[in-house]
C-alpha positions as CSV (number, residue, x, y, z in Angstrom):
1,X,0.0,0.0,0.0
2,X,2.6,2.1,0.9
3,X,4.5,2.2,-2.5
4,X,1.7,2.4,-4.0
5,X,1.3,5.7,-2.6
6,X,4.3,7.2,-3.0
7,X,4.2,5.9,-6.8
8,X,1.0,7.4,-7.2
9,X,2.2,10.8,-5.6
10,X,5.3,10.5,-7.8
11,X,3.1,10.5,-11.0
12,X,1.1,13.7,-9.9
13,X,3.9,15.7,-9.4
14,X,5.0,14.4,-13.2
15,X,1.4,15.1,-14.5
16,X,1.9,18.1,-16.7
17,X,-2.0,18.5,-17.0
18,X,-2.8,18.5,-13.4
19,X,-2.5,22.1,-12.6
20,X,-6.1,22.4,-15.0
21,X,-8.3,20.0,-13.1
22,X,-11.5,21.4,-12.3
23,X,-13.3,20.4,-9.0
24,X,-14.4,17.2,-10.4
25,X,-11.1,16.4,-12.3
26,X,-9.7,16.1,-9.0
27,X,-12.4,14.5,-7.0
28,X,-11.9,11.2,-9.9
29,X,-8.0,11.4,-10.8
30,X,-6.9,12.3,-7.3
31,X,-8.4,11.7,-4.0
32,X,-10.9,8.6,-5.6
33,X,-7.8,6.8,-6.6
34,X,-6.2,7.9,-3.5
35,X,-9.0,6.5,-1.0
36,X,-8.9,2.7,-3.1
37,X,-5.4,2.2,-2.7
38,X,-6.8,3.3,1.1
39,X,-8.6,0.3,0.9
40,X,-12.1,2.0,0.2
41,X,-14.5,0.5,-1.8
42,X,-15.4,3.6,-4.0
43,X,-18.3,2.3,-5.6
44,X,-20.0,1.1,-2.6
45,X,-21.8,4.1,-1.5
46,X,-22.1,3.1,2.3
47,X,-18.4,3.0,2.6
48,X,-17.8,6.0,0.4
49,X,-20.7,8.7,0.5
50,X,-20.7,10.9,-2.6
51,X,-22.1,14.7,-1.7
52,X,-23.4,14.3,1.5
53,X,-25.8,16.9,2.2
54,X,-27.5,18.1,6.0
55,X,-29.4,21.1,6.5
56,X,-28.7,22.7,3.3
57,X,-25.3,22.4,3.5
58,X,-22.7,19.5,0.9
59,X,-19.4,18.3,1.7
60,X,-17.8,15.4,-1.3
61,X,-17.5,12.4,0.4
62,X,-18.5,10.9,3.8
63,X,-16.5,8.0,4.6
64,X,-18.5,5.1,6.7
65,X,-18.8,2.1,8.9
66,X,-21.7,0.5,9.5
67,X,-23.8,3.4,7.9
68,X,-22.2,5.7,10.2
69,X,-20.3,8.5,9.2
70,X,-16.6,8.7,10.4
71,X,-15.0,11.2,8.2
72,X,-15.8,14.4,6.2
73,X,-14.2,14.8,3.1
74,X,-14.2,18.0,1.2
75,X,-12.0,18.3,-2.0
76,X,-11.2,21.9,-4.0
77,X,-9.6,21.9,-7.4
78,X,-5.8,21.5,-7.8
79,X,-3.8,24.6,-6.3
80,X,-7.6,26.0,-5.1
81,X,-6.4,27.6,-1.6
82,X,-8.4,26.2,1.3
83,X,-8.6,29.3,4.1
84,X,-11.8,30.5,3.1
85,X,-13.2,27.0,3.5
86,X,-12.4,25.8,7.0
87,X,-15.0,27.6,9.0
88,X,-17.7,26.7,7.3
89,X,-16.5,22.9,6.7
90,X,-15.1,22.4,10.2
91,X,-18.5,23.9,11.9
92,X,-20.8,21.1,9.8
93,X,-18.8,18.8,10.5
94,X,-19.2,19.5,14.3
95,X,-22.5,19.1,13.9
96,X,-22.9,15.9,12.0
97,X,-20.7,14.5,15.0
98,X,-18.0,13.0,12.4
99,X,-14.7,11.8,14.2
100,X,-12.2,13.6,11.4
101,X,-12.8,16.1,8.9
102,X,-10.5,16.6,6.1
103,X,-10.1,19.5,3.8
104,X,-7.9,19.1,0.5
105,X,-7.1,20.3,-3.1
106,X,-5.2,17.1,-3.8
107,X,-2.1,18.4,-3.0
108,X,-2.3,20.0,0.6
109,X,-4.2,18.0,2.9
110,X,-5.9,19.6,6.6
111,X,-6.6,17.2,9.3
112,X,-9.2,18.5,11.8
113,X,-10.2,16.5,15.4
114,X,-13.7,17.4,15.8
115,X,-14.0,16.4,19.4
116,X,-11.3,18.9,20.4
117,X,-12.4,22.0,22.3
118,X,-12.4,25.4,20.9
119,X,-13.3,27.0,18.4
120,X,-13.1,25.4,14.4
121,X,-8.9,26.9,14.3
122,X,-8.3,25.0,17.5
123,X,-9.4,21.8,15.8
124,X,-6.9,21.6,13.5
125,X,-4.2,19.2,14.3
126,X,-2.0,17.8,10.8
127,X,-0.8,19.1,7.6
128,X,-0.1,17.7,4.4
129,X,1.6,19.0,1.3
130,X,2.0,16.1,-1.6
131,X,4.3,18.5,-3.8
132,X,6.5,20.4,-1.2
133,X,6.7,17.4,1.3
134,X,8.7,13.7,1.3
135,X,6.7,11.0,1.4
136,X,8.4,9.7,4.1
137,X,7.6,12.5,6.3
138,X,4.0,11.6,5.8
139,X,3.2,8.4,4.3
140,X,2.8,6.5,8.0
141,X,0.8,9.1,9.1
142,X,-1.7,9.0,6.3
143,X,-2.3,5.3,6.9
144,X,-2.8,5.5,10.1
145,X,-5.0,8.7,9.4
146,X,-7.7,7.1,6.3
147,X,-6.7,3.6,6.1
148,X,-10.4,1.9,5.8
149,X,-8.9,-0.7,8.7
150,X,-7.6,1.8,10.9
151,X,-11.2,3.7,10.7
152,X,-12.7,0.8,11.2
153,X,-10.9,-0.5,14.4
154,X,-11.6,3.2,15.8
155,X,-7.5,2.9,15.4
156,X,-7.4,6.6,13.5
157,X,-9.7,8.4,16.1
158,X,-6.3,7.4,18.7
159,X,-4.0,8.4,16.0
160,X,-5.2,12.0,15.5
161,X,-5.8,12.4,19.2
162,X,-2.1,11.4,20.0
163,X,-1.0,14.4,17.2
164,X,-3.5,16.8,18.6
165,X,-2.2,15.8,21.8
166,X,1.5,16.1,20.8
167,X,0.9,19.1,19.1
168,X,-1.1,20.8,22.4
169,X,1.9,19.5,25.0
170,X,4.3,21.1,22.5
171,X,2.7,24.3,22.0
172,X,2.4,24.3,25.9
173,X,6.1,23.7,26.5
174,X,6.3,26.9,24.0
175,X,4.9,29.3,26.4
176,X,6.2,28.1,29.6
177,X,9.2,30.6,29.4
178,X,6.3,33.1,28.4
179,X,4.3,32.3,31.8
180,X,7.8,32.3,33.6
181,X,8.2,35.4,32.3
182,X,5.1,37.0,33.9
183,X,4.9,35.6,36.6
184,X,8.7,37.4,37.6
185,X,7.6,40.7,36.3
186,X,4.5,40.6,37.5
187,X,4.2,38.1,40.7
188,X,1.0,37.5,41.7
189,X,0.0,37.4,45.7
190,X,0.3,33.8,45.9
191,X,3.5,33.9,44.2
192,X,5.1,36.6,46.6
193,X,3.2,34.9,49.7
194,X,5.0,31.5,49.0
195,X,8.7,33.4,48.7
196,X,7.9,35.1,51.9
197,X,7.3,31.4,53.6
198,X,10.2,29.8,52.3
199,X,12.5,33.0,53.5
200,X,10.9,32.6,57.0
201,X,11.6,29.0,56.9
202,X,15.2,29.8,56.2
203,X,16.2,32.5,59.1
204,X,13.0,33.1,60.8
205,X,11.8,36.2,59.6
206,X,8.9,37.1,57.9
207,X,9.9,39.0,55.1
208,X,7.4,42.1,54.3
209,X,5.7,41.9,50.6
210,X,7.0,45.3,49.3
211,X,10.2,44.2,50.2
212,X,10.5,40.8,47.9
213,X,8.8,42.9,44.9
214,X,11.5,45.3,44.9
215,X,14.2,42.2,45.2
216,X,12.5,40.5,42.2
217,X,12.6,44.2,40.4
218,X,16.1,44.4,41.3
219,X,16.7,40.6,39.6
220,X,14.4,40.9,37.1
221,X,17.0,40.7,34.4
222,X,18.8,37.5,35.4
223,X,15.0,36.0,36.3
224,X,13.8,36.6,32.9
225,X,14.1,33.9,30.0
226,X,15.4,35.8,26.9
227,X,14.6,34.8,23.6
228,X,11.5,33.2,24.2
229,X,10.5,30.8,21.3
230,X,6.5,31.7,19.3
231,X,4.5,28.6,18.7
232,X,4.2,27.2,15.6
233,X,0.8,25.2,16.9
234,X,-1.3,27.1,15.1
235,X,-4.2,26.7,12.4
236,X,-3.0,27.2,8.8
237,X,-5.3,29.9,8.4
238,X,-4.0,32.0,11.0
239,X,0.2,31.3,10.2
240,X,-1.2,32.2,6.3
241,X,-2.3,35.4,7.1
242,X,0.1,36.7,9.1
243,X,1.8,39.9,7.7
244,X,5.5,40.4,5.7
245,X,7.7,41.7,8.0
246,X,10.9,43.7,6.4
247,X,14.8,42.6,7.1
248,X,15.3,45.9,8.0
249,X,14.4,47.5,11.5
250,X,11.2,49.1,11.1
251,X,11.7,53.5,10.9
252,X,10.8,54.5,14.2
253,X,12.6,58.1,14.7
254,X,10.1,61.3,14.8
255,X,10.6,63.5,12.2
256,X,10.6,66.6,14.6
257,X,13.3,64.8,16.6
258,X,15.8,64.2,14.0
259,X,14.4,66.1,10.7
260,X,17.9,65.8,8.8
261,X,17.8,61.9,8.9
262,X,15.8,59.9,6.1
263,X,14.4,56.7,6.9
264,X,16.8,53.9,4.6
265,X,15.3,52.3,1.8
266,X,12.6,49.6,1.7
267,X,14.0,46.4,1.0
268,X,13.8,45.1,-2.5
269,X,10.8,42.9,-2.8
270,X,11.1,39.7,-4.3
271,X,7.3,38.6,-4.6
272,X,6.8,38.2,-8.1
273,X,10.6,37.0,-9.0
274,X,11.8,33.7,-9.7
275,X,15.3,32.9,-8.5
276,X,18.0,31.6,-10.5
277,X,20.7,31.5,-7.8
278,X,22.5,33.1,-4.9
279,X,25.8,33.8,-4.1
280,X,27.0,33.6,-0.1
281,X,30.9,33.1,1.4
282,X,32.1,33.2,-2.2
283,X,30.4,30.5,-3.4
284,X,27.3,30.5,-6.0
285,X,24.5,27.7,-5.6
286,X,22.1,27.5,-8.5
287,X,18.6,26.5,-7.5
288,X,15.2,26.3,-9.1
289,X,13.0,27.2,-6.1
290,X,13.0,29.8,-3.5
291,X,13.2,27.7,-0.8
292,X,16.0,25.7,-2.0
293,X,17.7,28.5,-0.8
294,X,16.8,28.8,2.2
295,X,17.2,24.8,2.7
296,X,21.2,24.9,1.1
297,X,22.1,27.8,3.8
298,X,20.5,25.3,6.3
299,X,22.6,22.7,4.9
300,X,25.5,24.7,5.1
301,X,25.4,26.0,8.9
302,X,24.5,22.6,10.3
303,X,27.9,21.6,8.5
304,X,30.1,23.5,9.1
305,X,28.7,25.1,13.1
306,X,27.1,21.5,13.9
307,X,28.5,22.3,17.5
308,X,26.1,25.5,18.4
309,X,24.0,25.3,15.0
310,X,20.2,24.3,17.4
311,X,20.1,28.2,17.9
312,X,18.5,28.4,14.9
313,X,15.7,27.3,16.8
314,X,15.1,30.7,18.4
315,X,14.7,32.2,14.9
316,X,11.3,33.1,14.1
317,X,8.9,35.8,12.5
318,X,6.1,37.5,15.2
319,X,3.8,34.8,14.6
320,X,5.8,32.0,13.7
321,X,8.8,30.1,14.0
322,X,11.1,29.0,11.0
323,X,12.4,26.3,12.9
324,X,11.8,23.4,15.0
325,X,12.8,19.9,16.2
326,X,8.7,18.6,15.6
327,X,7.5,18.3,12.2
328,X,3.9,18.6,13.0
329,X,4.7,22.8,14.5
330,X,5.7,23.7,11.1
331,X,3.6,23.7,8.1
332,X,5.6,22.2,5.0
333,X,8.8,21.0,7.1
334,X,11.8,20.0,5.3
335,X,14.6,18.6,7.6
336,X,17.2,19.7,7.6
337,X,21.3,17.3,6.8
338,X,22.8,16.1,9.8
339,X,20.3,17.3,12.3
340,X,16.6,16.7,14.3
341,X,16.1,19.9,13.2
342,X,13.3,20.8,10.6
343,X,12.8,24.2,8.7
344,X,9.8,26.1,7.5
345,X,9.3,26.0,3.5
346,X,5.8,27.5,2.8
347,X,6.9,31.0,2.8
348,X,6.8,33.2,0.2
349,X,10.2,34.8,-1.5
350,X,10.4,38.0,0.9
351,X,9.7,35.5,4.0
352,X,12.2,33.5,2.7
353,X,14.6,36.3,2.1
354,X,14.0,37.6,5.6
355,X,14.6,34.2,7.1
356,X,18.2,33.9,5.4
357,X,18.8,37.3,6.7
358,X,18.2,36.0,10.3
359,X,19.7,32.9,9.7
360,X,23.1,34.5,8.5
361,X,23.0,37.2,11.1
362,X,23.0,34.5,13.6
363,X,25.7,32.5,12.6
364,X,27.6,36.1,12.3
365,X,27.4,37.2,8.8
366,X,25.8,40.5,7.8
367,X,22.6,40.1,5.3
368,X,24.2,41.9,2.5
369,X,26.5,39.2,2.0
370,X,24.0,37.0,0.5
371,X,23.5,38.4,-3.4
372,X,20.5,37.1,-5.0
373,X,20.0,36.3,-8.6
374,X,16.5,36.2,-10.3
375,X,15.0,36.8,-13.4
């Protein structure tokens, strides 16, 4: 099953006339095909549901046991993005009670649990991206995910809970250093109570309240956990919408303050480019992608500074990180030579830009010694 998988993934991403299937197109050539060599029976409707329609409202396929539905399956046309259609998707699904609920253009795949708590974002728990992605970063996971058995045997319902799970606990351990962080600068009543116990314990006096806040003031500095690490746990609607942020320092300087200074140059903007190559350390790397570039700087660090090269993992944007040892924090991870360390691909070519920036500044290299060749 598995190589029949990863030879059928190998012959869409060699399909020249893919990138003009319709809805339909893709429903038939692609996710069909895909949920046989599953080990669906696709022309048994009470194992594969075609259009299943409640209250008004259609998604493509249920998939069921027993005429029960287990999973939601609703399938846009090739390269259609998918945002738009995860409230509305998620929500019905809710509804209907199904156990999984999967939105897909044939290429990216979104696993939802629909027993989590929260809100149709917080339900989200696994991505999938055919074209961007190994199959061996995947392939086990999809089994386990909408194999007909492991549905059956209620064996996929544990699967995505123990990724929802992982993903939760990991996110969690994210913003530990975050709640350390506040709780120093801004120590709660409980928090200054118990230091005021333990101090008595120690030389029998009851230290006053006012007393330990200006201590933990004085210490905040050394208290505090710099370079706290942003979640990547997140719903790919909210990491795909997060803003472009410049390598440059944003202008901040008022105008009546320091009117003889002009604010430098926006960067150049490389959105609708295609690289060539790039040039860094006196070397030239051709490469066909933008993130290839980003991936062969990631190669090259973890080479040659394996000994400290796990900062990287501190390197994010506001909203995201670009780095992480867990696959399933990271939306189309790539990992990267030599390392447990994976990197963010689905950026676009000024996030990608602005990550080599970091990356080389980190390492210490200045930005402008990485020359960029498009057309």
């Amino acid at each position: 099953m598995k190589k029949q998988i990863e030879s059928f993934i190998d012959d869409l991403k060699s399909n020249k006339k893919i990138s003009s299937f319709d809805e339909a197109s893709t429903k038939q050539a692609v996710v069909l095909r895909l949920l046989s060599y599953l080990g669906w029976d696709i022309f048994n409707v009470e194992e594969v549901y075609p259009n299943y329609t409640a209250n008004s409202v259609t998604v493509s396929f249920a998939l069921r046991v027993k005429n029960t539905n287990k999973v939601f399956l609703e399938v846009k046309k090739i390269h259609e993005k998918l945002d738009n259609h995860q409230k509305q998707f998620v929500n019905f699904a809710s509804r209907e009670g199904v156990d999984l609920a999967v939105l897909t253009n044939g290429i990216i795949w979104w696993f939802y649990l629909i027993s989590a708590k929260g809100n149709w974002q917080q339900k989200w728990f696994y991505s999938i991206d055919f074209f961007k992605q190994k199959p061996d970063a995947f392939i086990s996971q999809l089994l386990d995910l909408l194999t007909n058995t492991k549905i059956v045997k209620g064996q996929a319902l544990k699967t995505a809970k123990a990724l929802y799970q992982s993903k939760m606990q990991k996110m969690a351990a994210d913003f530990l250093p975050e709640a350390w962080n506040q709780i120093i600068s801004q120590p709660s009543k409980i928090f200054v109570e118990l230091l005021s116990e333990h101090t008595e314990k120690l030389c029998g006096y009851k230290v006053d309240s006012n007393f330990i806040e200006k201590f933990l003031n004085q210490h905040l500095d050394k208290c505090l956990i710099k370079n706290v690490p942003i979640s990547g746990a997140i719903p790919p609607n909210a990491v795909m919408e997060s803003e472009i942020v410049d390598l440059d320092e944003e202008w901040s300087s008022k105008a009546n303050e320091a009117p003889q200074v002009q604010p430098p140059p926006k960067p150049e903007s490389y959105a609708e480019k295609t690289i060539k190559s790039f040039t860094f350390n006196g070397h030239t790397y051709p490469v066909r992608q933008w993130e290839d570039m980003l991936t062969t700087l990631c190669d090259h660090f973890a080479s040659t500074r394996a000994k400290n090269f796990e900062k990287v993992l501190w390197i994010s944007n506001d909203q995201k990180p670009y780095f992480s040892r867990y696959s399933d924090q990271l939306r189309i991870p790539e990992k990267i030579k030599r390392t447990d360390i994976y990197v963010e691909t689905k950026l676009k070519p000024d996030e990608i830009v602005k990550a080599a920036g970091k990356l080389l500044m980190e390492f210490g290299y200045s930005k402008d010694e990485l020359i960029i060749n498009t057309q």
